[in-house]
GUKOL-577437 format. One record per residue (C-alpha): residue number from 1; x negated, y negated, z negated; residue in three letters. Coordinates in nm, 3 decimals, padded with zeros to 5 digits, always signed. Example, Ala and Ser with C-alpha at 12.3 -4.5 7.8 and 13.67 -1.06 7.14 Angstrom:
GUKOL-577437
+-----+---------+---------+---------+------+
! pos !    east !   north !      up ! code !
+-----+---------+---------+---------+------+
!   1 ! -01.230 ! +00.450 ! -00.780 !  ALA !
!   2 ! -01.367 ! +00.106 ! -00.714 !  SER !
+-----+---------+---------+---------+------+
//
This chain:
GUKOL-577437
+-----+---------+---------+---------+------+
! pos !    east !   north !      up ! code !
+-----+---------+---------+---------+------+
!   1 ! +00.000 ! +00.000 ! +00.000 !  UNK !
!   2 ! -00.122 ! -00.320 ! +00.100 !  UNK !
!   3 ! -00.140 ! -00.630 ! -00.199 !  UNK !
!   4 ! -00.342 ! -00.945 ! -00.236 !  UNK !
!   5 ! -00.585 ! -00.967 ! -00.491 !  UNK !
!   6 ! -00.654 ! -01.307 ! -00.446 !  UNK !
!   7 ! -00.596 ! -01.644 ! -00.276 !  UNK !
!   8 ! -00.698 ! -01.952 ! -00.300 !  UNK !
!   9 ! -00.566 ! -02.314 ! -00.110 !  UNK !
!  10 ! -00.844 ! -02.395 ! +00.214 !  UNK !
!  11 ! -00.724 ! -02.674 ! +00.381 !  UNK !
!  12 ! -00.415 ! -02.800 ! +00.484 !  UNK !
!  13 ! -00.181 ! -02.530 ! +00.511 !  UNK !
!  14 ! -00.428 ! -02.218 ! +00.542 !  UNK !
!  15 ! -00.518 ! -02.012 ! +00.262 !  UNK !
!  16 ! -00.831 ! -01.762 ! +00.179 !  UNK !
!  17 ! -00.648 ! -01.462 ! +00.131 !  UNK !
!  18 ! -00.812 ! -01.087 ! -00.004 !  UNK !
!  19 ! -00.637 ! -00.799 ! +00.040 !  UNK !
!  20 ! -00.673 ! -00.478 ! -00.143 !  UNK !
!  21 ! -00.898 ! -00.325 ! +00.130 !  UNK !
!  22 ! -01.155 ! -00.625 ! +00.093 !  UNK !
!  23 ! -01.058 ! -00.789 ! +00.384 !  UNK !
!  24 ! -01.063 ! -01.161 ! +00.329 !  UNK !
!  25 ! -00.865 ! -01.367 ! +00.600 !  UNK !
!  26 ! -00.773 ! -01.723 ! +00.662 !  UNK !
!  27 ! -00.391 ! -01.734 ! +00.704 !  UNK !
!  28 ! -00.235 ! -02.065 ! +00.830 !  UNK !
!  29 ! +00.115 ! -02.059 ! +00.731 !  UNK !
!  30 ! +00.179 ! -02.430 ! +00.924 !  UNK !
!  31 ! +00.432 ! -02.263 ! +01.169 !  UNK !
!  32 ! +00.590 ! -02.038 ! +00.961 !  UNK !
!  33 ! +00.738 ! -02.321 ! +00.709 !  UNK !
!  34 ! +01.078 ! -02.302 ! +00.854 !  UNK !
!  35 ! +01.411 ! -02.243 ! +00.666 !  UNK !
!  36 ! +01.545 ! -02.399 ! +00.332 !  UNK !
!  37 ! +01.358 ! -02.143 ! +00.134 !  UNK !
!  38 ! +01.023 ! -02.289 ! +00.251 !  UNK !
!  39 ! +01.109 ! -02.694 ! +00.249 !  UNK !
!  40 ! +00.951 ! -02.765 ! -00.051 !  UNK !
!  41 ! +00.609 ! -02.603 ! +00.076 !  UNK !
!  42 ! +00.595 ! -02.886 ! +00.356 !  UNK !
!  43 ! +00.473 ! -03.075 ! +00.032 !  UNK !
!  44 ! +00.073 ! -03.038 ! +00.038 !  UNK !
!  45 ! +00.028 ! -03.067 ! -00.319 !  UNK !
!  46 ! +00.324 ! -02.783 ! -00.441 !  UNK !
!  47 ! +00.162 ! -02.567 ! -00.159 !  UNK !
!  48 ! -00.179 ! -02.605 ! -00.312 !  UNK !
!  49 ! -00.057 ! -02.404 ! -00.597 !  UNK !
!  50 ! -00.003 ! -02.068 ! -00.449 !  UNK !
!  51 ! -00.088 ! -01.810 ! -00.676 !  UNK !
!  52 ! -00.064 ! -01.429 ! -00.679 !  UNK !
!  53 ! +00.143 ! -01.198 ! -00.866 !  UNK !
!  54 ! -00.096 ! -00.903 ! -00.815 !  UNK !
!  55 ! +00.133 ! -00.798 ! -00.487 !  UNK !
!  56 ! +00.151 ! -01.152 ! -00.263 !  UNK !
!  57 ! +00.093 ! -01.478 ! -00.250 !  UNK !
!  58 ! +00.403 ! -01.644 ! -00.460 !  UNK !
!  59 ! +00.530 ! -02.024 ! -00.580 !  UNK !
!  60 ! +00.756 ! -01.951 ! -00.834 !  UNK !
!  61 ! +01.078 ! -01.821 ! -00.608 !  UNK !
!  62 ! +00.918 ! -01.826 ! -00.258 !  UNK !
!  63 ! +00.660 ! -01.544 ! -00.144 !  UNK !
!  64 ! +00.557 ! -01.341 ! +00.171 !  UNK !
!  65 ! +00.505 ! -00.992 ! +00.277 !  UNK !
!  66 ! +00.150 ! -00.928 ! +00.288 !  UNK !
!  67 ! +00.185 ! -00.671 ! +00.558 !  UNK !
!  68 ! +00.281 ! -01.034 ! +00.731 !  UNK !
!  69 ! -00.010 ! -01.239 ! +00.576 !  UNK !
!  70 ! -00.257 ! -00.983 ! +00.691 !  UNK !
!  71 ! -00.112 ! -00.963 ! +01.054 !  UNK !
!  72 ! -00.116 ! -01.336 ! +01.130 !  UNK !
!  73 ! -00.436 ! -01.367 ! +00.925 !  UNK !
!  74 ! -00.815 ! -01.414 ! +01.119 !  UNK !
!  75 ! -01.115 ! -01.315 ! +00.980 !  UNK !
+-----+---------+---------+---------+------+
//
């Protein structure tokens, strides 16, 4: 099963992201912002304090898959 172990804010709206299999990949979640469940992540600062809950990247309510993270993620 794939899970984050760690991620950490990069720049703008990309994140350093490790994954369970020690991959670490810099996911840019710009695009993918859409939808009232993700409008309050268009604000820099509350995106700057993603955190993970030992499965995915999280802010409070809002989260996503990893399987996604690590698709759209580049090495």
């Amino acid at each position: 099963m794939l899970k984050v172990q760690s991620v950490k804010h990069d720049k703008e709206y990309c994140l350093v992201v490790v994954f369970n299999d020690g991959k670490k990949k810099i996911v840019d979640l710009k695009e993918h912002l859409w939808g009232d469940a993700f409008v309050k992540l268009k604000d820099i600062e509350v995106f700057k304090m993603v955190s993970t809950d030992g499965y995915t990247i999280c802010w409070d309510e809002v989260d996503f898959a990893p399987e996604f993270l690590y698709q759209i993620g580049k090495e």
